[in-house]
C-alpha positions in Angstrom: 1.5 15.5 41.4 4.1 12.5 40.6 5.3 10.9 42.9 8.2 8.7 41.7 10.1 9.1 37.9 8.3 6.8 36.4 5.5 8.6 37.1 7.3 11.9 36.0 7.8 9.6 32.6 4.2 9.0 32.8 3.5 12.7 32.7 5.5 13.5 29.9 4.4 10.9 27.7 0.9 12.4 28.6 1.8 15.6 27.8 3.1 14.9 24.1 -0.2 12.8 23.5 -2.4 15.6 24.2 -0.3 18.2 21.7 1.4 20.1 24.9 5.3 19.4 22.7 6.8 22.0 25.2 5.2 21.2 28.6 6.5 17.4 27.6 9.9 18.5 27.1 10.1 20.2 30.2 9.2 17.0 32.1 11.7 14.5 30.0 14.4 17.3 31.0 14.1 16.2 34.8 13.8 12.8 34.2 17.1 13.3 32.0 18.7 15.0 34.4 17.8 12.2 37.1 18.7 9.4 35.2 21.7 10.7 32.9 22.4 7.3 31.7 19.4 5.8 30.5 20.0 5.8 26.9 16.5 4.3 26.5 15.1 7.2 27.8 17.6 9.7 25.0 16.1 7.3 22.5 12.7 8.6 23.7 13.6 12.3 23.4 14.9 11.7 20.1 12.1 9.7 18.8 9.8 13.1 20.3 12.5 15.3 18.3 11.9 13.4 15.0 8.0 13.5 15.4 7.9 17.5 15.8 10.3 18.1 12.9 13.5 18.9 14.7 15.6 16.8 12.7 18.6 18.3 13.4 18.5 17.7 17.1 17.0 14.1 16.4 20.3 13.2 14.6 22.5 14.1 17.2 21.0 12.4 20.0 20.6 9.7 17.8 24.1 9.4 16.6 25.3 9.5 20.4 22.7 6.5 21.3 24.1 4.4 18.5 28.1 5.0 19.5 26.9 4.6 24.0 25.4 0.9 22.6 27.8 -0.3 20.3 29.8 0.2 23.1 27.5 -0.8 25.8 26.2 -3.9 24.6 23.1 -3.5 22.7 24.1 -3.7 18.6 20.8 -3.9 17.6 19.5 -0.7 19.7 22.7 0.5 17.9 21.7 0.1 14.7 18.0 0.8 15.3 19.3 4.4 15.2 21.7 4.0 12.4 18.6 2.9 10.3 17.0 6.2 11.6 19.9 8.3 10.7 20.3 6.5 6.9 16.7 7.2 6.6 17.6 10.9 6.8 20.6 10.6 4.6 23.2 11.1 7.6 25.8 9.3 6.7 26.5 5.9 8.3 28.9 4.3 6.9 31.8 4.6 9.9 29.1 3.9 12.7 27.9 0.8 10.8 31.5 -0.5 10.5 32.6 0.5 13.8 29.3 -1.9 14.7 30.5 -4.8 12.3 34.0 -4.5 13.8 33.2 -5.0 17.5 30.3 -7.9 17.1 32.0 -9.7 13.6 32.9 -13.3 13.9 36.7 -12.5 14.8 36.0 -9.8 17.3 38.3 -9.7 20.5 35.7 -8.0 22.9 32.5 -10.8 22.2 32.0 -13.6 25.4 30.1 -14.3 28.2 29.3 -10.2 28.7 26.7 -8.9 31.1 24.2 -5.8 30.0 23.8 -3.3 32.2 20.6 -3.6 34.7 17.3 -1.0 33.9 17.7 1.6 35.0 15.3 2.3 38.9 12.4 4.6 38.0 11.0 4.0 41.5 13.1 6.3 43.0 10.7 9.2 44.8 11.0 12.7 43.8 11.0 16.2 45.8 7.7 17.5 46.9 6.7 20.8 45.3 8.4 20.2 41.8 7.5 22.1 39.4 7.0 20.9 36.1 5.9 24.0 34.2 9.3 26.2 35.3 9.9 29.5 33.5 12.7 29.3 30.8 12.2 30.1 26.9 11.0 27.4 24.1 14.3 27.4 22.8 15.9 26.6 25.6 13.8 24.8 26.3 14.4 22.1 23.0 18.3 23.0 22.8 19.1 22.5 26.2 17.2 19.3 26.3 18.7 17.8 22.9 22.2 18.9 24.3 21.6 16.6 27.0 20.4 14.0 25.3 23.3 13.8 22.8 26.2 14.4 25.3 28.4 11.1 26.0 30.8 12.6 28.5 29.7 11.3 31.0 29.9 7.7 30.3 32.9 6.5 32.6 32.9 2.6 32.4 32.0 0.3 29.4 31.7 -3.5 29.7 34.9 -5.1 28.7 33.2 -8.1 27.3 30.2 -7.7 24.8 27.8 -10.4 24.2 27.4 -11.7 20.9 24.6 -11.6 18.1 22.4 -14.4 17.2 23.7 -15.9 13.7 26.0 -12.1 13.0 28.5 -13.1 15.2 29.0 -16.1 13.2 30.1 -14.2 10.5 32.9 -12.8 9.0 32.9 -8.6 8.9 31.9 -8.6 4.8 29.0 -11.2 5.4 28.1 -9.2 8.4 28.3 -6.1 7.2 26.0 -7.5 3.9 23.7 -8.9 6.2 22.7 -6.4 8.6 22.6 -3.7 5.6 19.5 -6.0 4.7 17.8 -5.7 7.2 14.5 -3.7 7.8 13.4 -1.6 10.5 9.6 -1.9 12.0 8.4 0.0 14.1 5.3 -0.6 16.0 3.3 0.6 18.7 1.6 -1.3 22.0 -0.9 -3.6 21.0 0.2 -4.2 17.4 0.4 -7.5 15.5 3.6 -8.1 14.3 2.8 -11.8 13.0 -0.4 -13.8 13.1 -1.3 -17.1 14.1 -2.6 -19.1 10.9 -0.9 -17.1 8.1 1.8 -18.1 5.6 5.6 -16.8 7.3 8.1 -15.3 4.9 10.1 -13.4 7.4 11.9 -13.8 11.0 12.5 -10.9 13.0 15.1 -9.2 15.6 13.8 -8.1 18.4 15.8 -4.6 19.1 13.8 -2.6 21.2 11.0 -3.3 24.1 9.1 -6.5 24.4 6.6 -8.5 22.3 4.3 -11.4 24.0 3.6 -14.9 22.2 -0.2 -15.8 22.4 -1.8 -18.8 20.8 -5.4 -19.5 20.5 -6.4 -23.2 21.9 -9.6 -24.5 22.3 -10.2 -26.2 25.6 -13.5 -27.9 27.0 -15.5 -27.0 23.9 -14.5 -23.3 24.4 -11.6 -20.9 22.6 -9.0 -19.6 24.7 -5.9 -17.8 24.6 -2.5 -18.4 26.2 0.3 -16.6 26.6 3.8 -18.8 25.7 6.5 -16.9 25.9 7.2 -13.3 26.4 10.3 -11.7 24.4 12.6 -8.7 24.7 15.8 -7.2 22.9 18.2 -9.3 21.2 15.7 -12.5 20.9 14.7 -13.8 17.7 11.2 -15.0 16.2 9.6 -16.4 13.4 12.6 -18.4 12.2 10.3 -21.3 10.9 9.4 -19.1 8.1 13.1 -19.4 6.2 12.3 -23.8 6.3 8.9 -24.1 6.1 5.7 -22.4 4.3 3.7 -23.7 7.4 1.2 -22.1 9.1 2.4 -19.5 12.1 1.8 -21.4 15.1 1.5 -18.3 17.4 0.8 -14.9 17.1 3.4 -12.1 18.4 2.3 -8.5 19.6 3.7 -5.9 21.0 4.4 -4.7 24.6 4.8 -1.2 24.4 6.4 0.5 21.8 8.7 -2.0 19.7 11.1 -1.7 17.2 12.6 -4.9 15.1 14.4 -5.7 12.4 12.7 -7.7 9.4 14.6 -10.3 7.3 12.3 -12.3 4.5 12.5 -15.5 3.3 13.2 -14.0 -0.4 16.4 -11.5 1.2 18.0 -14.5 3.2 17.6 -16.7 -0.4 19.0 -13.9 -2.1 22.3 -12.8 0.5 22.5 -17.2 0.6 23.5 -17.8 -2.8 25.5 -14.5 -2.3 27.4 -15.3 0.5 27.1 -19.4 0.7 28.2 -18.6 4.8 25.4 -16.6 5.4 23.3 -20.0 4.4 25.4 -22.0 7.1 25.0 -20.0 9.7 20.6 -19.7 9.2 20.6 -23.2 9.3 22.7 -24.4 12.0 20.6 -21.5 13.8 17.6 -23.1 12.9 18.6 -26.2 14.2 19.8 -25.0 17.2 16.7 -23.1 18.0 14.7 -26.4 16.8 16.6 -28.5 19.7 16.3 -26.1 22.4 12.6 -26.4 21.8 12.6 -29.7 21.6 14.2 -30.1 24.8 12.1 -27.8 26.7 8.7 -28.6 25.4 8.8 -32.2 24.6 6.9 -34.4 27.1 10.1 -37.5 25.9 12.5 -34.7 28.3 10.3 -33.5 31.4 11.9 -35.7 33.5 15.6 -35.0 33.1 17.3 -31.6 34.2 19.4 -29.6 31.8 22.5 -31.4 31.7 20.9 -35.1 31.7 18.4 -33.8 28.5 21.3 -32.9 26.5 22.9 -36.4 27.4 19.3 -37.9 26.5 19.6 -36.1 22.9 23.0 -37.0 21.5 21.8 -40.4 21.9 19.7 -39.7 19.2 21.0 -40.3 15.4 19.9 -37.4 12.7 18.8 -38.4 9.3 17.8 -35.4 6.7 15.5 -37.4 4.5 13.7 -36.3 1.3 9.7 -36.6 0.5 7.8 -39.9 0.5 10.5 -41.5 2.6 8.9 -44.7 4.5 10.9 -45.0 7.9 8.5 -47.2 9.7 6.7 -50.0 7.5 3.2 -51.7 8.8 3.8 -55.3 9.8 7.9 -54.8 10.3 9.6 -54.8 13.9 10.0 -51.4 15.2 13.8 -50.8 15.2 13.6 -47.9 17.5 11.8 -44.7 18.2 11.6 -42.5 16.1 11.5 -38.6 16.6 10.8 -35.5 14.3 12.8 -32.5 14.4 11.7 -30.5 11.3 8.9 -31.2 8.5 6.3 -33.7 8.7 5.1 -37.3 8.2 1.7 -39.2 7.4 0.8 -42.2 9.5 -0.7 -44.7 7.0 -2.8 -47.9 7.9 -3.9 -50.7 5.3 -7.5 -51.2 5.3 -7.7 -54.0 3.1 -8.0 -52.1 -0.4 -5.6 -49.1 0.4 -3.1 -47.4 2.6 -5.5 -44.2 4.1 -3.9 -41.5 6.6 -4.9 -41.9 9.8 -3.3 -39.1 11.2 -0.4 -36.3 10.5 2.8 -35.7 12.7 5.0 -32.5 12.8 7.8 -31.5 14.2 8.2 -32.5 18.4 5.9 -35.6 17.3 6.9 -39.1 18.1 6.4 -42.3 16.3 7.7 -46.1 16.6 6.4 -46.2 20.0 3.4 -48.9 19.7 6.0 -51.4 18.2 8.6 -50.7 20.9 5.8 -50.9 23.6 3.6 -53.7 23.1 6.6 -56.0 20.9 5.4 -56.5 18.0 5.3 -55.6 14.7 4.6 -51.7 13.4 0.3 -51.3 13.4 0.7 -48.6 10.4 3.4 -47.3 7.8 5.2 -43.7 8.1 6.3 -41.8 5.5 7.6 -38.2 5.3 5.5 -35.1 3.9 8.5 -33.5 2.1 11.7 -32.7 3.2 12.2 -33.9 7.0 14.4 -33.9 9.8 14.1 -37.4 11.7 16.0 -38.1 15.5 16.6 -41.5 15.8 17.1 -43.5 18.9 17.9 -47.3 18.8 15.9 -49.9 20.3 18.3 -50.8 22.2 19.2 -47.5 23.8 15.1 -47.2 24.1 14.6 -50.2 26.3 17.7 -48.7 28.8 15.4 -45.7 28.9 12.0 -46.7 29.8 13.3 -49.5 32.4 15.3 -46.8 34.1 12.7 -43.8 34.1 9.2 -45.5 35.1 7.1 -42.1 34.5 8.5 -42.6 30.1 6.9 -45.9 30.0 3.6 -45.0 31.6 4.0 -41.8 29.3 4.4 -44.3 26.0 1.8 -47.1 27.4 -0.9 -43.9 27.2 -0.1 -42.5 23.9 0.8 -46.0 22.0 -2.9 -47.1 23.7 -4.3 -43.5 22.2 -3.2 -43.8 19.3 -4.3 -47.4 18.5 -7.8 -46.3 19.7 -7.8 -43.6 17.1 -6.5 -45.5 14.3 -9.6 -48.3 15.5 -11.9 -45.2 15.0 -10.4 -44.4 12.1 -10.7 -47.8 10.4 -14.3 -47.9 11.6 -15.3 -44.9 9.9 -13.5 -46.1 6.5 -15.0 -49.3 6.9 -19.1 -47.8 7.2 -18.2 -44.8 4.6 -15.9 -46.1 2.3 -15.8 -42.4 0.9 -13.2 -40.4 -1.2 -10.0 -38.7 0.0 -8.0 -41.7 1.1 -4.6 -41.4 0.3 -2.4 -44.5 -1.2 0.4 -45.1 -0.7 1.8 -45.2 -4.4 0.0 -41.6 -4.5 2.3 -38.8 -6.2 5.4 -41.1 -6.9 7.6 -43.6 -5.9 8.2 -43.6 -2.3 11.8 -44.2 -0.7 12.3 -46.5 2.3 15.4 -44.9 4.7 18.4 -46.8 4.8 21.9 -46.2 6.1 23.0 -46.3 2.6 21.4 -42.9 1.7 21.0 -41.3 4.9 22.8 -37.6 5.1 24.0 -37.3 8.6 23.1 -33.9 10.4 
């Protein structure tokens, strides 16, 4: 017997898996009527309703789940449903511009706004239930889709919504064009939604339930995997995949059921060249979301809280700089540190015949440190693997730093020591093997060296 509603959930969710449709709708009419305003809960029943073929029911709970989180908070719950609905040729049009309305760029309800708290499923319920009660199968479904589709009873909305990640940027039109793009997925717990290693042409919205971020690591000669982040509703991944044909550097799968909306590289291309807002706002979300992880992850950070990392970082000067661009030159001062945002760069050291890489650097990767350390001139040349993103701090401002924070010095003495010992290795190998695959540096083209002259500021 259950003991609490989540274990009455529990039992209903059982119920439907083994074929018993009825016995399950029994049980999701007492958790309904116990919890009245979990809307995640209607969703449910109306996902059960569109499984057994009653449409008809499905579409109005469905419609009334997608008015309660327009209102409520949760657009992209919202229009989770309003895909559903368009799918069945209900018409949407007033629900999807009732959505754009409220969360568009010049809403007056969007701020700092506060969702609602899950609903308590630990709550213990009566001895003695019982979960098989007499009343007819239709009842039985009508009774229980009434309930699911009645509003009524909703007294209090938040008065402040929060906004959406890059829509609320927009205009209503752009909006509007944007989300009518977009492509529901629906997945189950345990699926794959991206994989770690393949090509990303898509980002996704996170609308419903939670995904988990796992990479795979390999650590004291043995493969491992870790769990980064864990995401829920509203969050966004993947977003690498619209500025880069990288690798994925994670894999994301699902946490329970999860629904989330789909946007490829080819649609946002497309809706850009459209709608040349819609390109403003992917990028200055990309580069947001770039910074933030910058910040959190980067070793250069760890040692300042929130307020002082953000300080830290607009010290920093942005140059966008195109392919084959040399920003550190072997045998020059160092004239700061340097630090990459987006992209890529080769680390090149003369050998005596030829420039050969020595090793690759991506985005979170620092370089100019040896120079800056030790006082002397750069020990190899950098150059950029296409388009890149560089953060530039001055030597100057560099110097303040490291006599002021004693754990960033020893932090750049270790890796500026590293670094030359594997560039010794490197050399060593070339030197005994001499074999192909080294890579000049006149290789593919001219190369440019960055000056202020040609610099685009970000």
């Amino acid at each position: 017997m259950p003991g609490t509603l989540l274990d009455l959930k529990r039992e209903a969710e059982q119920r439907l898996a083994a074929g018993n449709v009825i016995g399950a709708l029994k049980v999701y009419r007492l958790v309904l009527e116990a919890m009245p305003l979990d809307f995640t809960l209607r969703f449910e029943i109306a996902d059960v309703f569109n499984q057994i073929g009653e449409k008809k029911y499905a579409a109005a709970i469905y419609q009334s789940i997608a008015q309660f989180n327009i209102r409520a908070g949760a657009p992209l719950t919202a229009l989770v449903a309003i895909k559903i609905l368009d799918g069945q040729n209900v018409p949407v049009d007033p629900l999807l511009d009732t959505l754009a309305h409220t969360y568009c760029k010049n809403s007056t309800v969007l701020g700092r706004g506060v969702r609602p708290a899950p609903p308590d499923y630990s709550a213990p319920i009566r001895d003695g239930i019982n979960l098989d009660y007499d009343m007819p199968e239709i009842e039985v479904r009508e009774g229980l889709a009434r309930m699911a589709a009645y509003s009524g009873n909703i007294e209090h909305y938040p008065p402040i919504l929060p906004p959406i990640a890059i829509f609320s940027t927009l205009d209503h039109n752009p909006f509007a064009r944007l989300m009518a793009l977009m492509k529901l997925k629906r997945f189950q717990h345990g699926d794959t939604v991206i994989t770690e290693g393949t090509v990303g042409d898509a980002l996704y919205f996170v609308a419903r339930g939670e995904v988990k971020v796992i990479k795979n690591i390999k650590e004291d000669g043995e493969e491992k995997q870790i769990r980064l982040a864990r995401l829920g509703a509203g969050t966004i991944f993947g977003e690498m995949a619209l500025i880069s044909s990288d690798p994925r550097g994670a894999s994301v799968v699902c946490e329970g059921p999860v629904d989330v909306f789909e946007l490829t590289r080819a649609q946002v291309e497309m809706i850009s060249a459209e709608i040349p807002v819609i390109a403003g706002a992917m990028s200055r979300f990309t580069r947001d979301r770039l910074i933030a992880n910058l910040l959190n992850t980067n070793p250069l950070f760890a040692p300042f809280d929130d307020a002082n990392r953000k300080d830290l970082l607009s010290r920093f000067v942005g140059h966008e700089v195109p392919d084959k661009t040399i920003f550190i030159e072997q045998g020059k001062p160092g004239n700061g540190l340097y630090l990459i945002l987006q992209g890529a760069a080769e680390v090149l050291t003369w050998n005596g015949d030829e420039y050969i890489q020595v090793a690759k650097l991506g985005p979170g990767d620092l370089a100019g440190e040896i120079s800056l350390i030790h006082q002397e001139p750069a020990t190899a040349t950098v150059r950029t693997m296409g388009k890149t993103t560089l953060l530039f701090l001055a030597r100057e401002l560099f110097n303040t730093l490291i006599n002021a924070v004693p754990e960033l010095l020893k932090h750049f003495n270790k890796m500026a020591n590293q670094r030359l010992a594997d560039t010794e290795l490197k050399l060593k190998a070339d030197r005994i093997a001499r074999t192909t695959g080294h890579i000049a540096i006149d290789e593919g083209g001219e190369e440019d060296i960055l000056c202020d002259d040609d610099i685009v500021m970000l």
